[in-house]
C-alpha positions as CSV (number, residue, x, y, z in Angstrom):
1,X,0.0,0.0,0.0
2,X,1.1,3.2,-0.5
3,X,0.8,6.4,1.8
4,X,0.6,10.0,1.7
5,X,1.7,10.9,4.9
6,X,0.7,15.1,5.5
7,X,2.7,16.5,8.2
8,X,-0.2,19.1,9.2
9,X,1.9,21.5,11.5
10,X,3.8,24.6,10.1
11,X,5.5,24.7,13.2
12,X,9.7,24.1,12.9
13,X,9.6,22.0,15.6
14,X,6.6,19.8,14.8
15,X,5.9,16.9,16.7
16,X,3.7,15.8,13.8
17,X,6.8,15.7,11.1
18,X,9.0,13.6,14.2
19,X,5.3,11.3,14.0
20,X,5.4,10.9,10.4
21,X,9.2,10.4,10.6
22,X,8.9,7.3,13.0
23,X,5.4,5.8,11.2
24,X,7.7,5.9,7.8
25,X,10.9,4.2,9.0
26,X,9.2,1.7,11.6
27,X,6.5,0.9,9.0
28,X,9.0,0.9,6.0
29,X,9.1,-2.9,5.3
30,X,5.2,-3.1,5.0
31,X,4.5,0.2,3.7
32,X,5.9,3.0,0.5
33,X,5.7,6.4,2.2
34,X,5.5,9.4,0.8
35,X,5.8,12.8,2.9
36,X,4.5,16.1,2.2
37,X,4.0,19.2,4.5
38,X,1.5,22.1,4.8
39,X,3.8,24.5,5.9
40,X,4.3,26.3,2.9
41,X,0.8,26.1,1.1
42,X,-0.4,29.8,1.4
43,X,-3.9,30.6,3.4
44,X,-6.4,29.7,1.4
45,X,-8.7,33.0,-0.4
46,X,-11.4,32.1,-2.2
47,X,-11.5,33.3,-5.5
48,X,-7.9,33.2,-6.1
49,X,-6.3,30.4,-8.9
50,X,-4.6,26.9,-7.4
51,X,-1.4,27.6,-6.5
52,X,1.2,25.6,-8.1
53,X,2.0,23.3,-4.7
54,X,-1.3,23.4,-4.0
55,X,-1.8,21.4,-7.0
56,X,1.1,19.5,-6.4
57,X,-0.3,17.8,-3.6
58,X,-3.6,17.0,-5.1
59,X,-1.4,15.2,-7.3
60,X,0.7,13.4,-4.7
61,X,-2.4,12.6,-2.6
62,X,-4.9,11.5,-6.2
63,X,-1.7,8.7,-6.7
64,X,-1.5,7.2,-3.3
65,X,-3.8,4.7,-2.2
66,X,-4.7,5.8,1.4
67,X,-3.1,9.1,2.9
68,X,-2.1,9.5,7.0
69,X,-2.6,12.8,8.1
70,X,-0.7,13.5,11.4
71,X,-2.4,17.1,13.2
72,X,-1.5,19.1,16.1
73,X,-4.1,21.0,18.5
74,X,-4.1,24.5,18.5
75,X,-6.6,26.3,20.9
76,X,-8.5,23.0,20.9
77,X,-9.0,22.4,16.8
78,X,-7.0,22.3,14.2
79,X,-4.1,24.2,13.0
80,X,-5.1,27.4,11.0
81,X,-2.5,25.6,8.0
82,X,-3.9,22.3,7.9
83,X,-7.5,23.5,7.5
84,X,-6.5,26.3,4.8
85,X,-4.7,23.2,2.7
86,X,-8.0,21.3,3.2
87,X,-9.9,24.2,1.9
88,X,-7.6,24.6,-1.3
89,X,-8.0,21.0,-2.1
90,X,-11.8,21.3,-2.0
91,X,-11.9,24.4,-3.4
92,X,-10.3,22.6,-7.3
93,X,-9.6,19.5,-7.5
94,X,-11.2,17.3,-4.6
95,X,-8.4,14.5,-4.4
96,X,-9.8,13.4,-1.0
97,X,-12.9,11.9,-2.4
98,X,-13.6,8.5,-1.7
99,X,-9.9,8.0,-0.6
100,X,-9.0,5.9,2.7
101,X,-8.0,8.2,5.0
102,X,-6.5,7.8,8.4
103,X,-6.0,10.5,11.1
104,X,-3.1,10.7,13.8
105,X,-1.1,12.9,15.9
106,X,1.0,14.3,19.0
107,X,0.7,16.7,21.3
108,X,2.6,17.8,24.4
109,X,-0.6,17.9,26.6
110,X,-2.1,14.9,28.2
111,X,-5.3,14.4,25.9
112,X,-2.9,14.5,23.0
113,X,-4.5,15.9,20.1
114,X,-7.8,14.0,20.7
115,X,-10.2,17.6,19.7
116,X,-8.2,18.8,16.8
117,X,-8.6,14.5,15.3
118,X,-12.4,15.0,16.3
119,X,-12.8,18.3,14.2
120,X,-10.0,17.4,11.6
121,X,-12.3,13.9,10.7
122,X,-15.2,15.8,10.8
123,X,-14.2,18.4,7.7
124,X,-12.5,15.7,5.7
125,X,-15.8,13.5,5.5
126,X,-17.9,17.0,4.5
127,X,-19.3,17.2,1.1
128,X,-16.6,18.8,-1.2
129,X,-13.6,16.6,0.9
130,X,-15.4,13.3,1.0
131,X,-12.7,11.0,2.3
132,X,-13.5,7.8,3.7
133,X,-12.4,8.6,7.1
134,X,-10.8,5.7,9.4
135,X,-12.7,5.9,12.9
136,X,-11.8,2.5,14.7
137,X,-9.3,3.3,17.6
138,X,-7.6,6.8,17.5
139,X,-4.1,7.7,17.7
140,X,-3.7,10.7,19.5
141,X,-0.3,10.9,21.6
142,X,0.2,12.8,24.6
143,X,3.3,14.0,26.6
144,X,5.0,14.0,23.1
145,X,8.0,15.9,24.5
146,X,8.4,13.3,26.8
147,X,7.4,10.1,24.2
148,X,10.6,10.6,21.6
149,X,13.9,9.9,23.0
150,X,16.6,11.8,21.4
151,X,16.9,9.8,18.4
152,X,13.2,9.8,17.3
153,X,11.8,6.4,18.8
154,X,9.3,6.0,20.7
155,X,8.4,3.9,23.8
156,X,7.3,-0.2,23.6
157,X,3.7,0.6,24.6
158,X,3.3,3.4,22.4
159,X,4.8,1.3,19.1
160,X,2.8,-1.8,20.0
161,X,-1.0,0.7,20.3
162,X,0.7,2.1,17.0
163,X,1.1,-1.4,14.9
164,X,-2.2,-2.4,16.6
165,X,-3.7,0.9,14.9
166,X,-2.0,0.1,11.6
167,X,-3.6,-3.5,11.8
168,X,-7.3,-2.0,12.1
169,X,-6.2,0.5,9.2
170,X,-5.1,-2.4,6.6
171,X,-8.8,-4.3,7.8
172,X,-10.6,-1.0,7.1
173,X,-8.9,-0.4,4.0
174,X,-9.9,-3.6,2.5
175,X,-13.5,-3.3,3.2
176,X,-13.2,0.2,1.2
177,X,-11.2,-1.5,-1.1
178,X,-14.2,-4.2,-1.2
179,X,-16.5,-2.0,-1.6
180,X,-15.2,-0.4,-4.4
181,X,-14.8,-3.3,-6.4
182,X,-18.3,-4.2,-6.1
183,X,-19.8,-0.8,-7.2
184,X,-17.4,-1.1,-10.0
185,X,-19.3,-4.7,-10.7
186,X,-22.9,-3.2,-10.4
């Protein structure tokens, strides 16, 4: 399977890119990753033309099979520059439609980034996004500062609730899959 994995943080420190980082290199036997970021897409203005990485992700996210998107929690929701990508990518060329779609991320405060994941789902399953949201078990790490040791990794528990996550996602993605095939059929 191949992944889109969206770091959705324009923050230089992100704890989502250090997420996306591990997920790619501990999943990179099973899995192709690709990476992109949000933090250079501009805010989104309706009315003006598709910028040119604006369309550039569509692209990388229309030839993936299922896309991770890892968000942060800013004043309980969703970072202003995840949600303005989101709005440019409905806006043209809706590459989220009817893709798999699963939603993930860190956060240095207990709950982890369990509001931004419940408002971030919630927008990409609108009309005009349409993904087929994941929404088995939620992977929403807290403490983050204290999760990653200083080369990236993360602790035992944390990587086994991760591969059991992964697990639910590949059963979920073959029922979509499933699906698919037999509206194709009909």
């Amino acid at each position: 399977m191949k992944f889109l994995a969206i770091v959705g943080s324009n923050s230089n420190d992100s704890k989502q890119r250090k997420l996306i980082k591990f997920v790619k290199n501990h999943f990179s036997s099973k899995y192709d990753f690709e990476t992109a970021e949000v933090e250079d897409l501009p805010i989104f203005k309706e009315g003006l033309a598709e910028p040119d990485n604006v369309k550039a992700l569509a692209k990388k996210i229309m030839s993936a099979d299922a896309v991770i998107i890892s968000t942060a929690e800013t004043q309980h929701s969703v970072p202003s520059s995840l949600k303005s990508s989101i709005e440019w990518l409905s806006s043209a060329e809706h590459p989220f439609k009817g893709k798999p779609l699963m939603v993930i991320g860190a956060s240095d405060t207990p709950q982890g980034s369990s509001r931004a994941q419940v408002r971030l789902k919630n927008v990409l399953a609108s009309p005009g996004v349409g993904a087929i949201v994941f929404n088995n078990d939620e992977f929403m790490m807290g403490n983050a500062q204290q999760q990653f040791d200083q080369d990236g990794n993360l602790p035992d528990g944390t990587v086994k609730f991760l591969e059991h996550f992964f697990t639910e996602f590949d059963e979920f993605y073959q029922v979509v899959k499933g699906y698919e095939k037999v509206k194709e059929s009909e």
